[in-house]
Phi, psi and omega in degrees: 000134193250090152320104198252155208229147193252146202235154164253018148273328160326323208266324163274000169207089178308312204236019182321145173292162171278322169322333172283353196269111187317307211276340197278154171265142153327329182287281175345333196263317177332285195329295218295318171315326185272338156258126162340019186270078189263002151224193185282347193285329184246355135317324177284311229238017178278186168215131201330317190305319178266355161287339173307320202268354174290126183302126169112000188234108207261157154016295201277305201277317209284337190279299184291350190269286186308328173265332155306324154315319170288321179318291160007305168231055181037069163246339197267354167229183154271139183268176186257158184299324166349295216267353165269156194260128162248123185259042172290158170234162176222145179232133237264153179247002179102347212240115144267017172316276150008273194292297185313337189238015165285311193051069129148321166165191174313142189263136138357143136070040170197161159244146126293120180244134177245126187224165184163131159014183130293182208354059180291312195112041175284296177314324191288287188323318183277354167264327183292295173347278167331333158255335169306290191337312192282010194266173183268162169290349158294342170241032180103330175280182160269338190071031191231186181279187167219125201261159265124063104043020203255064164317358163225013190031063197235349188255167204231142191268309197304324175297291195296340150309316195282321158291359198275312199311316190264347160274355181084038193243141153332099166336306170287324170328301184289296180303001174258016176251010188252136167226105169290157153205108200264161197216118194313277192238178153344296171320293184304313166303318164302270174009287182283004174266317191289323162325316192290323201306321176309280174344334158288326174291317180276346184285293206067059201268095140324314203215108213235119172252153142264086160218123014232180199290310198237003175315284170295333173291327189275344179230056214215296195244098182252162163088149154300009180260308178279004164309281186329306185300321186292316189289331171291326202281306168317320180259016162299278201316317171320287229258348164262340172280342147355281179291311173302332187278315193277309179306354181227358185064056161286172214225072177269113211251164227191102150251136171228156180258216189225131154298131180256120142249123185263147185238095182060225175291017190234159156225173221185128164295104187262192119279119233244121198154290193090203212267352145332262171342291193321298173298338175244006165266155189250320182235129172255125179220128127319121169230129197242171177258122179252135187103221230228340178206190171270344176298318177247029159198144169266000187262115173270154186259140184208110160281092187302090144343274168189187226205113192292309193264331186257160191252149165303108173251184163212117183249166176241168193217217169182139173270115171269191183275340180251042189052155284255114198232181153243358190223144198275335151260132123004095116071305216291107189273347175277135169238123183274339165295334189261326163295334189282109173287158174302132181315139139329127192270162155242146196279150180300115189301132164311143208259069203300148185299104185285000184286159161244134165295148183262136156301091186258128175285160200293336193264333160280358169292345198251167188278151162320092164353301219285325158341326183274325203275000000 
């Protein structure tokens, strides 16, 4: 398991420009901004290799640019633990069930992988996310966008309305804060990964979902001859969403699915990755089915695996038509009829008067002469 530690010389200077960094050239800064490495803080968290692959950055300049940075931001020696910071934010999952064994909700600067059956209530968790994220942080939320991942054309616009609806959000609102991406193959997906870090900056992107992790991989790299190439492929993406999570404090959720394996007369559910996934995910849950199927019940189970801070727990929730509740109804605080204001009547055209006023003139106003006499 890799524990990753926010330093709290990191955490005071989030956003150095590259330009503060002495050693680096103007060109050099161009490069690196257009792959998406826009300060000194995710430069220190690069790796030599890929800076290689940038035209223009040779071996040698890609090792000194990166270790000078790290000096830079006190990375190069050791700290005493006192002096370390931990800078999570938590975001709430809809469940104070949930939330509670959780110790507060998905953590920041870290991944989650949620694994579990079909309809366990993985995809329900990642649209209730998806909306939470945008809530304020005083109420649970991050206040940010969201990135969307989407590897099984699973995600659904009509669900995230009925959830906005029932946290008490504009529909539209919330869906112009999501940014999807659906996604084809292995390749295309590494791609939207490497991708997203920009997206977190131009964005103000929170919450980076994947689902699911492994969807495409199982049907790509089939056979044990092809294990290997897939497990190099697999632990890029791990160690770049990784990284992104901790350089910007996202917030990353992973659904994965499951192998059935028997054991004598029994069989048992695994999460499907092997010890890549294991080791590189920090927090692992299980969503198990309570009753007899996923068919005669809604109430799901959510199992801490493991966890770098927390202990094994177990909460129960329930999957709604509006996402992830403790209670199997709903809700709704938004009314859009009460939200729309009402049209303007418009008033009614006066009818103009087909009579003519009749015209008199000044001189028939005055009486006759003749009248007198």
């Amino acid at each position: 398991m890799f524990l990753f530690r926010l330093y709290k010389s990191l955490s005071s200077n989030p956003s150095m420009e590259l330009a503060e960094l002495s050693s680096i050239k103007p060109r050099q800064i161009k490069l690196l901004q257009e792959n998406g490495i826009t300060d000194i803080k995710a430069l220190s968290m690069s790796v030599p290799g890929d800076l290689e692959e940038i035209e223009g950055i040779s071996g040698k300049a890609s090792k000194k640019l990166i270790w000078d940075a790290r000096d830079v931001m006190g990375m190069s020696s050791f700290k005493q633990v006192s002096e370390i910071v931990e800078n999570y934010d938590f975001l709430t999952t809809g469940s104070k069930n949930f939330d509670e064994i959780l110790n507060g909700g998905v953590s920041t600067g870290r991944l989650t992988e949620v694994f579990g059956a079909f309809k366990s209530g993985k995809t329900n968790l990642a649209h209730t996310l998806a909306v939470t994220c945008q809530m304020p942080i005083n109420e649970g939320g991050l206040d940010g966008a969201v990135l969307y991942i989407d590897t099984e054309n699973t995600f659904s616009k009509s669900k995230i309305e009925r959830i906005a609806r029932r946290f008490g959000f504009n529909p539209q609102k919330i869906l112009g804060n999501i940014y999807h991406a659906r996604i084809y193959s292995t390749d295309h997906q590494f791609q939207m990964i490497r991708a997203a870090e920009q997206a977190c900056i131009d964005k103000n992107a929170r919450l980076i979902v994947v689902d699911s992790l492994m969807a495409l991989m199982r049907s790509e790299y089939v056979g044990i001859g092809m294990l290997a190439a897939r497990q190099q492929v697999l632990n890029k993406m791990i160690h770049e969403l990784s990284r992104i999570a901790e350089t910007h404090n996202v917030a990353v959720l992973l659904t994965n699915q499951v192998a059935t394996f028997m054991k004598g007369t029994y069989s048992a559910n695994d999460a499907i990755g092997g010890n890549i996934v294991a080791h590189g995910c920090h927090f692992r849950i299980q969503f198990k089915t309570k009753g007899f199927s996923a068919n005669t019940s809604l109430e799901r189970s959510a199992i801490i695996v493991d966890a770098p801070d927390l202990p094994p727990e177990v909460a129960s929730f329930f999957i709604t038509e509006a996402g992830i509740s403790d209670s199997e109804k709903v809700e709704y605080l938004f009314d859009e009829e009460k939200a729309t204001p009402p049209a303007k009547k418009k008033s009614p055209k006066k009818k103009k008067s087909s009579k003519k006023k009749a015209v008199v003139s000044k001189s028939a106003e005055l009486s006759d002469p003749l009248e007198s006499l």
